[in-house]
C-alpha positions in Angstrom: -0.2 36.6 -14.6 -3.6 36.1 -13.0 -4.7 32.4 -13.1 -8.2 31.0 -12.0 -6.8 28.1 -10.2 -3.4 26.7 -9.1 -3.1 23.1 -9.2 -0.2 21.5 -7.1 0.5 18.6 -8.1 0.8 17.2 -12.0 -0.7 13.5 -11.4 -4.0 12.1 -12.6 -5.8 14.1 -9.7 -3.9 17.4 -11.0 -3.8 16.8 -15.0 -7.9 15.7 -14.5 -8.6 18.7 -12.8 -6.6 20.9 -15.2 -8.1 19.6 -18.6 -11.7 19.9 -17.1 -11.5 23.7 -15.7 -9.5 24.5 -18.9 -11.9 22.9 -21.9 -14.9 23.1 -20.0 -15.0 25.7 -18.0 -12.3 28.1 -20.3 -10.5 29.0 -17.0 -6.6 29.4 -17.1 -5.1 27.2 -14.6 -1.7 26.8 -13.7 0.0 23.8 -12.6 3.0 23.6 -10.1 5.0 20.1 -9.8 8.1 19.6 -7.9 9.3 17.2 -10.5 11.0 17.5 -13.8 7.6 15.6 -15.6 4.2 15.2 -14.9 1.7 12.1 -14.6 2.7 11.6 -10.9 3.8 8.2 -10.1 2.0 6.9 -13.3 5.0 8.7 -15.2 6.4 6.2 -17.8 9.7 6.7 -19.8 12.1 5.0 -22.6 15.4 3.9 -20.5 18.4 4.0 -22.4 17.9 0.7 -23.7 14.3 2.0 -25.6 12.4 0.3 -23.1 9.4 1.6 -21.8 9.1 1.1 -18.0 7.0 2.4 -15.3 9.0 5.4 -13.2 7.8 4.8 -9.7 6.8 1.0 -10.1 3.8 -0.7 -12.4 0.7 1.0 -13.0 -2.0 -1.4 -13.9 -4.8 0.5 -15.0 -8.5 -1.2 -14.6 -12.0 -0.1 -13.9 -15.5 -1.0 -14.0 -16.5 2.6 -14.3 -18.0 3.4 -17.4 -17.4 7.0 -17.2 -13.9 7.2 -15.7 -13.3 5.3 -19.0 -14.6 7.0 -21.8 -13.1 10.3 -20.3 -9.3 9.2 -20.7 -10.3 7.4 -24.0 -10.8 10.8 -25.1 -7.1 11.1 -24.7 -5.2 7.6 -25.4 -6.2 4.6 -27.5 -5.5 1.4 -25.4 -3.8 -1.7 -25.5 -6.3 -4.2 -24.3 -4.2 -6.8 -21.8 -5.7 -9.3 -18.8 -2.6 -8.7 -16.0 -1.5 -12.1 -14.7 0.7 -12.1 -11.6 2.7 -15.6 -10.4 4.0 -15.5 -6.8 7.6 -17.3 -5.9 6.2 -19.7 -2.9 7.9 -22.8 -1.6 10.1 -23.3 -4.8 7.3 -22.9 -6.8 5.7 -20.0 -9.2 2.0 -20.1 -9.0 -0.4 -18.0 -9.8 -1.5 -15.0 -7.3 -4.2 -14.1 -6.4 -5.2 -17.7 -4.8 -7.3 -19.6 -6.9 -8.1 -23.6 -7.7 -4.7 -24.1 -9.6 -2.6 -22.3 -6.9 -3.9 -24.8 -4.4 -3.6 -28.0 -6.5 -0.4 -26.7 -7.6 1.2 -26.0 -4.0 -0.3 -29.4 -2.4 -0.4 -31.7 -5.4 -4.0 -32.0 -4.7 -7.2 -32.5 -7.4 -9.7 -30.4 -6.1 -12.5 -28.9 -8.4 -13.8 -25.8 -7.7 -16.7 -27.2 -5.4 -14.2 -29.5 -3.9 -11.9 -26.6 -3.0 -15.0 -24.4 -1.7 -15.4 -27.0 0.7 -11.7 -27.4 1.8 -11.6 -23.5 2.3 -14.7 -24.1 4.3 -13.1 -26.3 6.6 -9.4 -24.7 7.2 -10.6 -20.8 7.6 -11.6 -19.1 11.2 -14.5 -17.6 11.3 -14.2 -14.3 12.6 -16.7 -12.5 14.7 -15.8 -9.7 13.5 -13.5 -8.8 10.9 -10.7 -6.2 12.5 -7.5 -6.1 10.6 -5.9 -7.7 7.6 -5.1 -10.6 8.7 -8.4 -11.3 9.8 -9.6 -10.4 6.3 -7.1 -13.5 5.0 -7.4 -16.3 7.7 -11.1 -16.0 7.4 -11.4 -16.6 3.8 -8.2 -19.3 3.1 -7.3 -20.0 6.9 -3.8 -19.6 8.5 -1.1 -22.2 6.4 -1.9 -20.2 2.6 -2.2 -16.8 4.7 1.6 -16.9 5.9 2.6 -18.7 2.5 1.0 -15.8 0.6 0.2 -12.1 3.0 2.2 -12.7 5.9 5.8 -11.9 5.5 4.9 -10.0 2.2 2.5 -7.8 4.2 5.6 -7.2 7.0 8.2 -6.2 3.8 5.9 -4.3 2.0 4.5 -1.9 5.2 6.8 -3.0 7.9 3.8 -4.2 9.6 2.3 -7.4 10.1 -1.2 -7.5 8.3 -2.7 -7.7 11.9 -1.6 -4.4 12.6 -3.2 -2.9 9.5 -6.8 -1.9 8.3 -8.8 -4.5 7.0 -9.0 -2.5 3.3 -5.3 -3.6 2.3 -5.8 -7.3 2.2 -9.7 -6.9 0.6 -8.3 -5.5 -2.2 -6.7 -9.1 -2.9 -10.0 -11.4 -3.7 -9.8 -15.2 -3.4 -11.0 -17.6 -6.1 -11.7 -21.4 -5.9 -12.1 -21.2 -10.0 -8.8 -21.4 -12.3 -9.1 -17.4 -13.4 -5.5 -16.4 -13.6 -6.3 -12.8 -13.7 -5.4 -10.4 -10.7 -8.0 -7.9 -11.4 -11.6 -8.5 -12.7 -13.0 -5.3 -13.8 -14.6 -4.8 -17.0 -11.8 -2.5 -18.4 -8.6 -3.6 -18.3 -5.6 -2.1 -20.4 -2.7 0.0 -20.7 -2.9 3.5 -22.4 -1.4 2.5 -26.0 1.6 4.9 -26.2 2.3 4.9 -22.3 1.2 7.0 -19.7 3.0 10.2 -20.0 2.1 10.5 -23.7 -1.4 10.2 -21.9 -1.1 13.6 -19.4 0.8 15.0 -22.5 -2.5 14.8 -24.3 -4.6 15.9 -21.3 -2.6 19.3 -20.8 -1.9 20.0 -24.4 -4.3 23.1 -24.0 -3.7 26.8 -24.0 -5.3 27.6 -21.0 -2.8 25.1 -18.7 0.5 26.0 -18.0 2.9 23.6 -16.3 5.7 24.8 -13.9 8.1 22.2 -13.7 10.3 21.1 -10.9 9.3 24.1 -8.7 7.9 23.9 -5.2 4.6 26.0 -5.3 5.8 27.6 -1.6 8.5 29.1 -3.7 6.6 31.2 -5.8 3.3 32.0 -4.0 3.9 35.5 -3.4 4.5 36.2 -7.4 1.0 34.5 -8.5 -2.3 35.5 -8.5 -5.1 33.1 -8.5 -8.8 32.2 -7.3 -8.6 29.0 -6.3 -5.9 26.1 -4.7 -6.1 22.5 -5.6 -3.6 20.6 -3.9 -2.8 17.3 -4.2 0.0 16.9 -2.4 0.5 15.5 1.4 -2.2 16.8 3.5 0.1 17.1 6.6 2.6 19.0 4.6 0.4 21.6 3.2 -0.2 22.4 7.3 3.1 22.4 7.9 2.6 19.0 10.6 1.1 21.4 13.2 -0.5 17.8 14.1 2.7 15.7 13.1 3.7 14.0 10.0 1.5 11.2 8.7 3.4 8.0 8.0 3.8 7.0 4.5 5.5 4.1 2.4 8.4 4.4 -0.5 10.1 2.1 -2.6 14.0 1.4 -4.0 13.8 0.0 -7.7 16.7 -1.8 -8.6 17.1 -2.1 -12.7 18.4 -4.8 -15.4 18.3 -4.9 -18.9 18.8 -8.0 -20.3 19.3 -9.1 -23.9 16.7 -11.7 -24.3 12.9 -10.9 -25.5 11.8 -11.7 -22.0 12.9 -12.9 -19.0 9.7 -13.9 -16.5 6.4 -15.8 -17.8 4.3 -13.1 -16.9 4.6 -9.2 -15.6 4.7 -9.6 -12.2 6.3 -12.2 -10.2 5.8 -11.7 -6.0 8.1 -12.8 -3.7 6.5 -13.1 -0.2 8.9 -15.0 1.7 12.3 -14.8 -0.1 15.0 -11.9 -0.6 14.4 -8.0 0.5 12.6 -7.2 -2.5 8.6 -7.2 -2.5 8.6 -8.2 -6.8 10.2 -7.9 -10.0 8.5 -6.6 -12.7 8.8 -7.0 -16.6 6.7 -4.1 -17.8 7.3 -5.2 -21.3 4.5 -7.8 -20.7 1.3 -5.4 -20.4 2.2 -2.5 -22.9 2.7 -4.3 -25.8 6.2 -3.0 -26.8 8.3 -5.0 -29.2 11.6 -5.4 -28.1 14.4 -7.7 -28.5 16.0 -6.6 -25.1 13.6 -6.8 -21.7 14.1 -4.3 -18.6 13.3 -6.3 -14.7 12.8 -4.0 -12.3 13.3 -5.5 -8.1 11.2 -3.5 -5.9 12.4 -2.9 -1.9 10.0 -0.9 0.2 11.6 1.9 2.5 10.7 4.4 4.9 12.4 7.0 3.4 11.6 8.9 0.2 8.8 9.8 -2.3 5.5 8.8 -0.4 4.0 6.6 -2.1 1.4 4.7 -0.1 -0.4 5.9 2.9 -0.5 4.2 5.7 -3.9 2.6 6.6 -3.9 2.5 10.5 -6.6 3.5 12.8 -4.2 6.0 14.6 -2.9 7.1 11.3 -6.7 7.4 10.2 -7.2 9.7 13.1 -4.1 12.1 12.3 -5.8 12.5 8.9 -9.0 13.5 10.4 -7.2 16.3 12.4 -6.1 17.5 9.2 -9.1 17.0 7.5 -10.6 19.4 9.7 -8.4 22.0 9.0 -8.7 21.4 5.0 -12.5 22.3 5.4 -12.0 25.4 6.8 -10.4 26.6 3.9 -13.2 27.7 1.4 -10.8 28.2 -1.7 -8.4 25.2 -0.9 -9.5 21.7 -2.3 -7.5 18.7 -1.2 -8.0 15.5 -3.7 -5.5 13.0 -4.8 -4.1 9.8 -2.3 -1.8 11.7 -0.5 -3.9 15.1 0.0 -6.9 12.3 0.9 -4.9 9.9 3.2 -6.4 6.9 1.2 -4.8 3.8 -0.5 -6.7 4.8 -4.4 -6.5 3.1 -7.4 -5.8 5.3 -10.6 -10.2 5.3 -11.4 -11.1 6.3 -7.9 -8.6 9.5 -8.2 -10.0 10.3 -11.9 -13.2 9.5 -10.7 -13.1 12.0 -7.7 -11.3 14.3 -9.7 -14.1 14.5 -12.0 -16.3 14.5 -9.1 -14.7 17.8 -7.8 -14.8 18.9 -11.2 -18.5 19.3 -11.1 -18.6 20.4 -7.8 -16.3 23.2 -8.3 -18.7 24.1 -11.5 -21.9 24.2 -9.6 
């Protein structure tokens, strides 16, 4: 059969793509995913139990872009939630990211939020310039909260210390000297209502898309025809690593199901300087389910398996760009998604470039 694209890839970049070219542009698109489901690493499921959980670890979905928004509400009704994270620091939970009650919390002090303004003031170091993650930390909340909180976490979670990464990692973690318990502050922040995968159910429900499930697109090249690639995948694999792989990070997930409503006071619970795992999770705290039984999920970064985060390094950075250089050659290839782009994206920048390429592809 004769397609107008191929899409590798059935995440948010892939499933975006798909539903745009399909209802838009009435193109027939076919997409290929080595999986057995779509939705990427947002992919959500009912364990045996009847518990929803998150397949490749928690997907907190937020944005402050308007559009990015009211495109997927066209597909899901939400469940409005604010995501409140504790972290497990010198016998104490308290809450994450830094703010006035962390601090009083930890030290016993009384600070208002002026008060504590001023005590940030005095224990940061000012930085010349602002070079690597740790830089980004010790300059806003000085040294003694930046190995309570980033240090040993960062060296679990990358197995690096935050001085050998970019500065982008830690910025995406603000600091507050108010009492906001919140860990994200966009406008928009909630959960699709009936999960994720119902979500790219909805988006590819059209019969212009075809999904090929757990099928490596290399496999079957020579039996399709098609105008256009859009690949999502690894950007070094798609060259085959003339240049050398590009370093990623994976995680182990360790589950329990446990029969009590829930277990932790909130979703998330970090662990920065105890036990091999980065977190446990309690999904059941930002979708909304009802459910006498509760599912914790421990997560243990790795080396090995699915990539999941790339790396952001300067050297790594400057692979990429090797890569990148081949990608543009290619007039009917387009490489979008986190791993095809080398970048550390949240869900709404990778629908928000999607639909981006979208437009560019229709002009």
């Amino acid at each position: 059969m004769k397609y107008d694209y191929l899409i590798v890839g059935a995440g948010f970049s892939g499933c975006v793509l798909a539903e745009r070219l399909a209802s838009q542009r009435d193109r027939r698109v076919l997409i290929v995913e080595k999986r057995n489901h779509i939705g990427g690493n947002a992919c959500d499921y009912y364990n045996e139990s009847g518990i929803l959980v998150h397949k490749y670890g928690p997907h907190y979905f937020r944005t402050n872009n308007q559009a990015v928004w009211d495109y997927l509400s066209r597909f899901t009704p939400w469940h409005p939630v604010q995501y409140r994270i504790l972290a497990f620091v010198d016998g104490q939970l308290v809450p994450f990211p830094i703010n006035l009650d962390t601090v009083n919390g930890l030290f016993g002090t009384r600070y208002d939020s002026a008060g504590l303004d001023k005590y940030f003031k005095q224990i940061r170091s000012r930085k010349k310039q602002v070079k690597n993650s740790e830089d980004v930390i010790v300059s806003q909340v000085g040294r003694d909260l930046y190995e309570k909180f980033f240090k040993n976490y960062t060296k679990k979670q990358w197995d690096l210390w935050p001085g050998e990464l970019d500065p982008s990692v830690c910025k995406r973690i603000p600091v507050r000297t108010n009492r906001d318990p919140r860990y994200f502050g966009d406008v928009y922040q909630a959960m699709p209502k009936f999960g994720y995968s119902w979500l790219f159910r909805r988006m590819t429900d059209h019969p212009n898309i075809q999904v090929l499930l757990q099928t490596d697109y290399r496999d079957v090249l020579d039996d399709l025809r098609f105008d256009h690639l859009i690949y999502t995948g690894p950007i070094d694999l798609f060259f085959d690593g003339m240049y050398g792989e590009l370093p990623y990070r994976s995680l182990r997930f360790e589950h329990e199901t446990r029969d009590v409503e829930f277990v932790q006071p909130v979703s998330q619970v970090n662990y920065p300087n105890d036990y091999d795992f980065t977190r446990i999770v309690e999904i059941k705290h930002v979708t909304g389910q009802r459910h006498p039984q509760t599912t914790l999920v421990r997560e243990y970064p790795t080396a090995e398996g699915e990539p999941y985060y790339p790396i952001p390094k300067a050297e790594n950075e400057a692979l990429y760009r090797k890569y990148h250089r081949e990608a543009k050659k290619l007039k009917q290839v387009s490489f979008i998604g986190r791993l095809a782009q080398y970048r550390y994206l949240n869900m709404d920048q990778v629908v928000a470039n999607s639909l981006q390429l979208f437009e560019t592809l229709s002009s």
